[in-house]
C-alpha positions in Angstrom: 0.0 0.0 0.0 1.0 3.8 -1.0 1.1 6.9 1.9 1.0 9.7 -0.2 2.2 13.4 0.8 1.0 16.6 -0.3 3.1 19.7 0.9 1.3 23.3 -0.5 4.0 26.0 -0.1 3.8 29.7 -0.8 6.0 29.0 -3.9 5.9 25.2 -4.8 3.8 22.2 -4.1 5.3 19.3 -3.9 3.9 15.6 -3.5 5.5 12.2 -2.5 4.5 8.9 -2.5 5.9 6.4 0.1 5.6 2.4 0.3 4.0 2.1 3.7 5.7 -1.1 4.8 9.6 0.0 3.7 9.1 3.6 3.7 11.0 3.9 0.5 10.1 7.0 -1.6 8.4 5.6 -4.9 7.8 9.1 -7.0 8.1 12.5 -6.3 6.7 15.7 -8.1 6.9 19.0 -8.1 4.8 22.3 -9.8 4.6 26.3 -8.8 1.7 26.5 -6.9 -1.2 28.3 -8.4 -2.3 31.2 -6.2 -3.9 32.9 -9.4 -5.6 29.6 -10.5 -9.7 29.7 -10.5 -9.3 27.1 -8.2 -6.9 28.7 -6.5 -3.8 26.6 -4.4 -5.9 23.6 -4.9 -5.3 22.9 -9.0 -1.1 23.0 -7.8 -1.8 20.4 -5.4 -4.3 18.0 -7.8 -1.8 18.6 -10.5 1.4 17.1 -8.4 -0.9 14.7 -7.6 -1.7 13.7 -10.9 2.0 13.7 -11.8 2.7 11.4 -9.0 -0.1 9.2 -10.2 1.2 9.2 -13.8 4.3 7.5 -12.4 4.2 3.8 -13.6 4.7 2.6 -10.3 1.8 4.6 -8.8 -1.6 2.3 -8.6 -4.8 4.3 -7.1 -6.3 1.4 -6.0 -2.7 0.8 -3.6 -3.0 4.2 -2.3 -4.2 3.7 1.4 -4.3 7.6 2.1 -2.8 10.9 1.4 -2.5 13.9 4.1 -2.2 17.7 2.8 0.2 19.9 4.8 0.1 23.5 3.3 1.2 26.9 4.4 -2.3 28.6 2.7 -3.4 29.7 6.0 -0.3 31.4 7.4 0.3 32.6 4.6 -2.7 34.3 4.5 -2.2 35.7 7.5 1.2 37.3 7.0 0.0 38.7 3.6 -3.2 39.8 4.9 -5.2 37.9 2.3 -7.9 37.9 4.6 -12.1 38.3 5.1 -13.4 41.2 7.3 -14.2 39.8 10.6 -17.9 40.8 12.3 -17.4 40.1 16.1 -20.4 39.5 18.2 -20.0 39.0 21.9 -22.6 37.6 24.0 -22.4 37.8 28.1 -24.5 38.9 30.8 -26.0 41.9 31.1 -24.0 42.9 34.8 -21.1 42.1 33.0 -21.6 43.8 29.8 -18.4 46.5 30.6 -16.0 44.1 31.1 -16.7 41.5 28.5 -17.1 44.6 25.8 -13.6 45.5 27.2 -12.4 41.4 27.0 -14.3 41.1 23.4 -13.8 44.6 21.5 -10.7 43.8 19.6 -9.3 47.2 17.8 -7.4 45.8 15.7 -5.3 42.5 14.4 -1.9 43.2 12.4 -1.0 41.1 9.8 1.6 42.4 6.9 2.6 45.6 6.5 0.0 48.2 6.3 -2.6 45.1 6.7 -5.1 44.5 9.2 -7.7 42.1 10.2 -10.8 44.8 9.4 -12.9 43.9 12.0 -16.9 44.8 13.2 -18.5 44.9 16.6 -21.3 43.8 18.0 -23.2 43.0 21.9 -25.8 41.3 23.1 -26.9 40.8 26.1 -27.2 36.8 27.2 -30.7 37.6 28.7 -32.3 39.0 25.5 -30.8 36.4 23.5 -33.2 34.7 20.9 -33.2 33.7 17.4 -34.6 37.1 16.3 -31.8 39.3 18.3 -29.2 37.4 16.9 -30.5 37.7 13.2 -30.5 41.4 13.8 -27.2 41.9 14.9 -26.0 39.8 12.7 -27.3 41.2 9.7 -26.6 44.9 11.0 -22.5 43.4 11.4 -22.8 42.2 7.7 -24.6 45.8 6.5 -21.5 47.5 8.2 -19.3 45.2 5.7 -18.2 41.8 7.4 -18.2 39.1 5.1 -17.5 36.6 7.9 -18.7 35.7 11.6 -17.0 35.1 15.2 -19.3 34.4 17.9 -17.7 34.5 21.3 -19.9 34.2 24.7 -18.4 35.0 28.1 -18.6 31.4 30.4 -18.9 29.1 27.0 -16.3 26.7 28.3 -18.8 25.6 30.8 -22.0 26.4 28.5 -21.8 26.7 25.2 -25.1 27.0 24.1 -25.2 31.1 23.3 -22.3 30.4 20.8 -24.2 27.2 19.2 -27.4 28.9 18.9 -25.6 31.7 17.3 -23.7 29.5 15.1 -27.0 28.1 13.4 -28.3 31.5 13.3 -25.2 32.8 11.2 -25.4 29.5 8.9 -29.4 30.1 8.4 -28.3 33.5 7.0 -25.3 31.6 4.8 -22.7 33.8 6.2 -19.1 31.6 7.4 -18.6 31.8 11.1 -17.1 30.6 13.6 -17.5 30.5 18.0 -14.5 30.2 20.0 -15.6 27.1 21.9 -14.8 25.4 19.1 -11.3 25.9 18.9 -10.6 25.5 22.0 -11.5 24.6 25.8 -9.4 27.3 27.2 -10.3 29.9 29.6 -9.4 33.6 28.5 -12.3 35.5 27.0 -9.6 37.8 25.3 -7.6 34.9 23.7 -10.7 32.9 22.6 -12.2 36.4 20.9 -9.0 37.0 19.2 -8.6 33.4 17.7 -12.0 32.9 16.8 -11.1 36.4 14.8 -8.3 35.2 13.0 -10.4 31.4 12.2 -13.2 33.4 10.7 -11.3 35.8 8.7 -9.3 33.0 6.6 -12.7 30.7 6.8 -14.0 31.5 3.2 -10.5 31.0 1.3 -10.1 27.9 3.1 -13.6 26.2 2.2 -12.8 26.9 -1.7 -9.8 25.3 -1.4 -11.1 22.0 0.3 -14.1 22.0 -1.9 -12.0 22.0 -4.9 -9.1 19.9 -3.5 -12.4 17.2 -2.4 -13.9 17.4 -6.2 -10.2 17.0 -7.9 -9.5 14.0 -5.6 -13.5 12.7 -6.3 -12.7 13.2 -10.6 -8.8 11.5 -10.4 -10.5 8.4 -8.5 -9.0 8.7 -5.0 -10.9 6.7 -2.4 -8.6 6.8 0.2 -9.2 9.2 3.5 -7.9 12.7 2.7 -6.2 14.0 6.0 -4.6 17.0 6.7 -1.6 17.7 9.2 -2.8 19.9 12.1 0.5 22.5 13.6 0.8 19.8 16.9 2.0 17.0 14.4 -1.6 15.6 14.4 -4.0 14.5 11.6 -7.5 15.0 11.0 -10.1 14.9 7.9 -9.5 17.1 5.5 -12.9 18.5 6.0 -12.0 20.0 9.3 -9.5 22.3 6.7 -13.0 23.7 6.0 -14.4 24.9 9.2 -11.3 25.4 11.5 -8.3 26.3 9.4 -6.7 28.4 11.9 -5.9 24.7 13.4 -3.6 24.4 10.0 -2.1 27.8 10.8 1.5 25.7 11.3 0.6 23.1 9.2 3.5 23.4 6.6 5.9 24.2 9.3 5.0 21.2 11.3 5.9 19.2 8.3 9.4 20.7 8.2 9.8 19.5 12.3 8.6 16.0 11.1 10.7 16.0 8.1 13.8 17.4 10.6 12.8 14.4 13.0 12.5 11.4 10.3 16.4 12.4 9.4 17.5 12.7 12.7 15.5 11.5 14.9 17.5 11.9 18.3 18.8 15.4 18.3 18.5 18.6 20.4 18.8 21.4 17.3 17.8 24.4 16.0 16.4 24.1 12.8 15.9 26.9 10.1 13.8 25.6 6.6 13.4 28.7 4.3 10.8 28.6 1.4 10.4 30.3 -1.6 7.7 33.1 0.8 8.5 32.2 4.1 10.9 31.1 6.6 10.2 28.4 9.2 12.4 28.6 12.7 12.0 25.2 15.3 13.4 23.6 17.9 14.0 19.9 19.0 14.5 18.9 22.9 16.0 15.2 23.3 14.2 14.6 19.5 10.8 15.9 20.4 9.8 18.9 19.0 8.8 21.5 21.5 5.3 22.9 21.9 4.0 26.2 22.8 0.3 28.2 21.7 0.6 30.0 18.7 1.2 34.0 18.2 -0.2 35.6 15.2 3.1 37.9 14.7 2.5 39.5 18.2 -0.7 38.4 18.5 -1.7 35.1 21.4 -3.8 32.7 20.5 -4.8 29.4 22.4 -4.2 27.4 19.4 -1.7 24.3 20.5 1.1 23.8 17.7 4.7 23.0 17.3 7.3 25.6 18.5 7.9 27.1 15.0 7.9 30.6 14.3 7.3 31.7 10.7 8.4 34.4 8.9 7.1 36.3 5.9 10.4 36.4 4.1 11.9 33.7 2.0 14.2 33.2 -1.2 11.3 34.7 -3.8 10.7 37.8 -1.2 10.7 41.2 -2.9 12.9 44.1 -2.2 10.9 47.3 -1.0 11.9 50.8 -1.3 11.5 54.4 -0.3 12.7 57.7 -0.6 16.2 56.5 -1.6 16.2 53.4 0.6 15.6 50.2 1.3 13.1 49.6 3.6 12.2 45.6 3.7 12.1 42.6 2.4 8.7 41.1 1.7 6.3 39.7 2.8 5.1 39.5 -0.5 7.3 37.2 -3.0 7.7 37.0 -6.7 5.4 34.6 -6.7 2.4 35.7 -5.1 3.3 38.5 -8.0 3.3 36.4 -10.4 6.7 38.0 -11.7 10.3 35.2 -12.3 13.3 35.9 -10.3 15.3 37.7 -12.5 17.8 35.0 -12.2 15.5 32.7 -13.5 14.2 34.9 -16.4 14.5 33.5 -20.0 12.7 35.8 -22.0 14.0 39.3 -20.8 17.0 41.2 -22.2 19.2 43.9 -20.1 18.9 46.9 -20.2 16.2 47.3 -17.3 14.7 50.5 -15.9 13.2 50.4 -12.3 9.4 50.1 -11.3 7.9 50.7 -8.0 4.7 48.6 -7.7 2.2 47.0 -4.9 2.1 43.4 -6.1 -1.6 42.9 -5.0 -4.8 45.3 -4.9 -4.0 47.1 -1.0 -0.5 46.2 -0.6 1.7 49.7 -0.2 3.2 50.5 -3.4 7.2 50.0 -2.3 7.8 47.1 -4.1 11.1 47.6 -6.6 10.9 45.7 -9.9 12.2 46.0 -13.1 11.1 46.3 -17.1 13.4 45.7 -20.0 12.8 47.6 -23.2 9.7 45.2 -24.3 8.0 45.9 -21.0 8.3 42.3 -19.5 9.0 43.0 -15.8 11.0 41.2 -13.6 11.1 40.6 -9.2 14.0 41.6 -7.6 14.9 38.9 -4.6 16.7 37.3 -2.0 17.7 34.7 -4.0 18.9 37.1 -7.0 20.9 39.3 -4.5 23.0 35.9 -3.8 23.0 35.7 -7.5 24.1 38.8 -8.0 27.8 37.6 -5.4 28.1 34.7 -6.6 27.4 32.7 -3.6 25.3 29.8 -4.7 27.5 26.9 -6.0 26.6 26.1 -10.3 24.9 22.7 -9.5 22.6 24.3 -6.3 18.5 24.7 -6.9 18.7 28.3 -6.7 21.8 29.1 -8.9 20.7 31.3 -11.9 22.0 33.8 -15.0 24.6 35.4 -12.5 24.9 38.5 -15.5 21.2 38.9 -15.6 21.2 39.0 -11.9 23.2 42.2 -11.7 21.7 43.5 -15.0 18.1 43.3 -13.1 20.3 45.3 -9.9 21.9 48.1 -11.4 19.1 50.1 -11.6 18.2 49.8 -8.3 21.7 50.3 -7.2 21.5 53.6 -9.3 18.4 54.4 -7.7 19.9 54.0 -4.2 22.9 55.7 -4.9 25.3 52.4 -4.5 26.8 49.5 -6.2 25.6 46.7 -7.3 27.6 44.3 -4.5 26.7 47.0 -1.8 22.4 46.6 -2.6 23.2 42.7 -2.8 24.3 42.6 0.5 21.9 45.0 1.9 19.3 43.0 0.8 21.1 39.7 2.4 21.3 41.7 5.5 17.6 43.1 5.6 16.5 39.0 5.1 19.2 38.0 7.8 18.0 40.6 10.1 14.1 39.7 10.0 15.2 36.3 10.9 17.8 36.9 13.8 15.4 38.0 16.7 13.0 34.7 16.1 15.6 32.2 16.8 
């Protein structure tokens, strides 16, 4: 019988098969995954999937199951790719101050100049009924949320306010979430805030399993979809649907059980950097440590592996202003839709510089460059070590070195330094983001 692997990065998706008695690796495959796709991140993963099962040696009727880890959902986060959030809070009516004060979240940060936008709304748990609830919901949806978090004071020990809320919100087809079901946690605060950040990703996430459950459905998998939670444990794939904040570490739980297969006794630090993010974990006496997960500075009570995540990786853009650089990412070539300009084939030097926002909000401090045809170009990590010369000819991310510090020079110009010097500034700026989490 076949295990099969699916791992949905911000830049690649890659798949696996595995014979489940000798765990030898049987085929492997590897596509860009498709954030622009109509089906969004879910036609990358079918189409490894297919690759995999194009393989000779790969039999559908031997696959026993397949588990999806993916980084959609933190990703999502650090970009800001996100739903606006309507709040509703639900305590008693003595109490009403201090759960408003518990429950009245100002604001969630994400990226850069991204936020969580986020509506509020009270009711008291002694005028609760079918028809209040209708009417605050709707008024939360008239002030523009698109999604729902229901969070009652006491709902550890009674959660009924949140579940009759919960059928409420699905009556009036709007996504939603309640904080006692993420979690059994006391913290009125904490629960609020990650029943926010569940809600706000909820409607991206359900397209993506609907879609990854039809392609699965059409290629003639049988065999129980699963999907890797961030505490190294697996559940249906259907729970990707209604909590996905429980995959928010997915993809970087996979690297600490990737680190542990290959050693599997070790006390390390371990540092796996993607194409759009960079994961950072530790391993105590070969067990990975566990901690609740922060939203960049934000708590949760969401239980996951000690990995923190940053939005910078080997596609991240450069971003500039008023003569300097300012950052790197989080936005990557990628999520663009732009090659590295060490990877272009199709442009030709000499290039002039842009300043763009790669998607519709994003602040427009993004440096890339046009040739004289108008085909632009990213400017990256991985084409500032390009640009030195430090990548060895046979390694992955070795590219056109020349066209590397063609694509540079106007941003060195434009910075008022050399080529080398904006290479290693950018180095730096990625090095620097990274330092403070390990």
């Amino acid at each position: 019988m076949i295990r099969i692997g699916i791992d949905v990065g911000g830049t690649f998706t890659k798949a696996v098969a595995v014979d489940r008695t000798s765990g030898q690796i049987m085929a492997r495959a590897v596509v860009p995954t498709t954030h622009r796709a109509p089906s969004g991140v879910a036609e990358g993963a079918v189409a490894a999937l297919l690759d995999l099962l194009a393989q000779e040696r790969i039999r559908r009727d031997r696959i026993a199951f397949l588990t999806l880890s993916t980084t959609q959902a933190v990703n999502a986060l650090l970009e800001g790719d996100v739903s606006p959030v309507g709040i509703l809070a639900i305590g008693p009516r003595r109490e009403r101050r201090q759960i408003q004060r518990l429950t009245r979240i100002e604001r969630i940060d994400l990226a850069p100049g991204r936020t969580v936008p986020l509506h509020y709304a009270y009711l008291d748990r002694e005028s609760l009924s079918e028809s209040s609830l209708r009417e605050a919901i709707t008024s939360l949806r008239t002030a523009g949320a698109a999604v729902l978090a229901v969070s009652a004071a006491y709902a550890v020990e009674d959660p009924s306010s949140e579940l009759m809320a919960l059928e409420v919100a699905k009556e009036l087809n709007i996504p939603v979430t309640a904080g006692s079901q993420l979690t059994g946690l006391y913290g009125l605060e904490v629960r609020t805030l990650t029943a926010a950040v569940n809600a706000s990703i909820l409607p991206k996430m359900r397209e993506t399993t609907a879609w990854l459950r039809m392609a699965l459905w059409e290629a003639g998998i049988r065999a129980p979809a699963m999907i890797l939670t961030g505490d190294l444990s697996i559940a249906p794939m259907d729970q990707l649907a209604e909590l996905p904040a429980t995959s928010i570490l997915s993809g970087p739980a996979a690297s600490v059980a990737g680190a542990l297969s290959s050693q599997p006794a070790v006390d390390a630090l371990f540092v796996e950097v993607g194409g759009t993010s960079t994961n950072l974990g530790v391993i105590r006496n070969g067990r990975p440590a566990l901690r609740y997960v922060r939203i960049l500075r934000h708590p949760t009570c969401l239980r996951s592996v000690d990995v923190h995540v940053a939005g910078i990786g080997g596609g991240s853009l450069v971003r500039i202003d008023r003569g300097r650089l300012i950052g790197i990412g989080p936005r990557s070539a990628h999520i663009a839709g732009l090659p590295y300009a060490s990877f272009a084939r199709e442009v030709t030097p000499p290039f002039r510089l842009e300043i763009v926002a790669p998607q519709p909000g994003d602040r427009p401090d993004y440096a890339v460059v046009r040739d004289a045809q108008g085909r632009r170009v990213a400017l990256t990590v991985t084409d500032a070590a390009n640009v030195l010369g430090l990548l060895p000819p046979d390694d992955y991310a070795a590219g056109n070195r020349n066209l590397a510090r063609a694509a540079f020079e106007p941003l060195a110009a434009s910075l008022g330094k050399s080529v080398d010097e904006v290479a290693r500034e950018v180095l730096q700026a990625a090095t620097d983001t990274l330092v403070p989490l390990a």
